[in-house]
N, C-alpha and C positions, 0 to 999 in steps of 0.2 A: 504494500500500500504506500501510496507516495505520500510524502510529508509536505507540510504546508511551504516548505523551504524549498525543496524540492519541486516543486508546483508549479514553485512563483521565480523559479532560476533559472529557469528556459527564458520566458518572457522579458524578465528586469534585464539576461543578458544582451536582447535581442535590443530592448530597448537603449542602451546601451551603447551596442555596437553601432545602431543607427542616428544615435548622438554625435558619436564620436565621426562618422565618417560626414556628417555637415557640417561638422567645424572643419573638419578637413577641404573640404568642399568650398567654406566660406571663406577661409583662407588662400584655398588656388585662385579663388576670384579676385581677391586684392590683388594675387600675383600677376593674374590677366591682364588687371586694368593697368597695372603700375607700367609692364613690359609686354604684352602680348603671352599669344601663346608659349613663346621658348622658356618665360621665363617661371615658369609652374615647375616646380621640382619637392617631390614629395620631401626630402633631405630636411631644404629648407623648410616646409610645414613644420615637420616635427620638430626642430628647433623652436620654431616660434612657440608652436604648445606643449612647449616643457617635455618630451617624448624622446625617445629615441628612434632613427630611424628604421631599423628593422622591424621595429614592432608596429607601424602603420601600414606598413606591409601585408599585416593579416587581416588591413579593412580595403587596400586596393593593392592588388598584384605589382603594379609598376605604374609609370607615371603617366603613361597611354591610355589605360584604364581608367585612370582619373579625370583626365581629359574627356575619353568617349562619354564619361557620365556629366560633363560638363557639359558638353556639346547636346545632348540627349535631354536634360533638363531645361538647356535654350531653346531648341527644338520646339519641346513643349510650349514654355511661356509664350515663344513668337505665336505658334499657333492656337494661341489661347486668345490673347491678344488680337489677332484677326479675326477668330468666330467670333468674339465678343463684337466687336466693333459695326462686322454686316449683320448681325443677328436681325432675320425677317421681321419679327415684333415692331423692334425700333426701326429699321430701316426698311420697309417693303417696295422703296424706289431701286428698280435693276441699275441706271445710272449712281444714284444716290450711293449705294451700296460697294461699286466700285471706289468712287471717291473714298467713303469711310475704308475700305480696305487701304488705299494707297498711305492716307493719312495718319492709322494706324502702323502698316509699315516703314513710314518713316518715323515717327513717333517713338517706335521701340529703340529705332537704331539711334535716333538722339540722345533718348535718356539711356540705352546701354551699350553705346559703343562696340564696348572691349569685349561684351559677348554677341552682338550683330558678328565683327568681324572674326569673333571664334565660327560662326558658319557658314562666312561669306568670304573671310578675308585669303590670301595665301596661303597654302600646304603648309603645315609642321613638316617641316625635312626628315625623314623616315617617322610620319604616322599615317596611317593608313585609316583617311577620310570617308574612305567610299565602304565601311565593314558595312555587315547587312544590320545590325544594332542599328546605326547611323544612317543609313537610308532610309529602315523602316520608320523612324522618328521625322525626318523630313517629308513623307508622303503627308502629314496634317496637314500643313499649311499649304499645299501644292493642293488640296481638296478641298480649300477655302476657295483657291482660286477659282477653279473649275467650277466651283457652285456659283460663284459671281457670275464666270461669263456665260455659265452657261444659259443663266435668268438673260443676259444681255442679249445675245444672239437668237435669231431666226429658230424659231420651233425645229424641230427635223435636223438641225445642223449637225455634221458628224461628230463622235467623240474625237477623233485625228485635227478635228476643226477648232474644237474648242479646246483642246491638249497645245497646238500652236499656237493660238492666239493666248495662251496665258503664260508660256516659255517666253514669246515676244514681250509681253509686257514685264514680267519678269527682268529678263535682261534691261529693259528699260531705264525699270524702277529702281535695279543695282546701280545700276550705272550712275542714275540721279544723285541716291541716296551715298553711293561711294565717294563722289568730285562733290557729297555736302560736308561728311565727314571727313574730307581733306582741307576742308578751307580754302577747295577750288573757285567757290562763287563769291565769297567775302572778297578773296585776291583779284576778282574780275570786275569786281563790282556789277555783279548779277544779282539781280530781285528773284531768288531762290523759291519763292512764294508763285510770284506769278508765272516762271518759267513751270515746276509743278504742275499748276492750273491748266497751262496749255498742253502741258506731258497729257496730261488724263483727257483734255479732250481731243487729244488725238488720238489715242485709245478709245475714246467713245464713239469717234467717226470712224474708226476699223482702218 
């Protein structure tokens, strides 16, 4: 018969170890923001929380692991962040609803930079981007899309149809949102706002 201690030591461990691996977590993210991705190294974590570094090891394998679950939990929020935004209730305009998507997407990337470009920005030099962990996380936001235009365009229109025109815009809106988070439009003296404005209706004229 299991003792009350016993019981409750599965649990309190688990609780625990899920503690433990969000500080860890909360800590790579300073490191993200401070330097990008290179600059995340479990080592240093466990420095900073009093730790040794082999012994964080038993909450991620190596620092790639730590990463994929970084990337994975951005993943998430971005596409959190977009369904909220077009959500039908509030927005039942097809046009409308594109805009709040764009608006939304760039939104995120302002107020989080350093994790926008954890899944947008350059390769980590030997980390392998494309695991299937990592792609299956990325299909959310890619099915916000696709809900968008698909309300947009013409009834009957192919799924090959609506799959291109949301890659196109896609690349678009990286594009936008990457030469904002450069300080390319402040440096040009571009109205960042209005040029936006005209992006998405040209998006809206197809």
């Amino acid at each position: 018969m299991a003792t009350a201690a016993t019981a409750g030591g599965s649990p309190m461990r688990a609780r625990f170890r899920e503690q433990v691996r969000e500080d860890v977590k909360a800590v790579a993210l300073e490191q993200l923001a401070a330097g990008g991705p290179a600059a995340v190294s479990v080592n240093a974590i466990a420095k900073r929380l009093g730790v040794s570094g082999p012994s964080l090891y038993r909450y991620f394998a190596n620092r790639d692991e730590l990463l994929s679950e970084l990337v994975v939990d951005t993943y998430h929020d971005f596409a959190d962040a977009l369904a909220e935004a077009v959500h039908r209730d509030r927005v039942p305009v097809p046009a409308e609803r594109l805009r709040a998507l764009v608006a939304a997407w760039r939104g995120f990337a302002r107020a989080e930079p350093h994790r926008y470009r954890l899944l947008f920005g350059p390769p980590v030099p030997g980390y392998d981007a494309h695991s299937e962990p990592l792609a299956t996380a990325s299909t959310r936001a890619m099915a916000v899309g696709l809900d968008v235009f698909a309300d947009l365009l013409p009834d009957g229109t192919g799924g090959s149809e609506v799959f291109g025109r949301v890659v196109s815009a896609w690349c678009r809106l990286h594009g936008f949102v990457g030469l904002e988070l450069g300080g390319n439009f402040a440096a040009m003296g571009v109205d960042a706002d209005d040029l936006l404005r005209r992006e998405v209706d040209g998006l809206l004229a197809g």
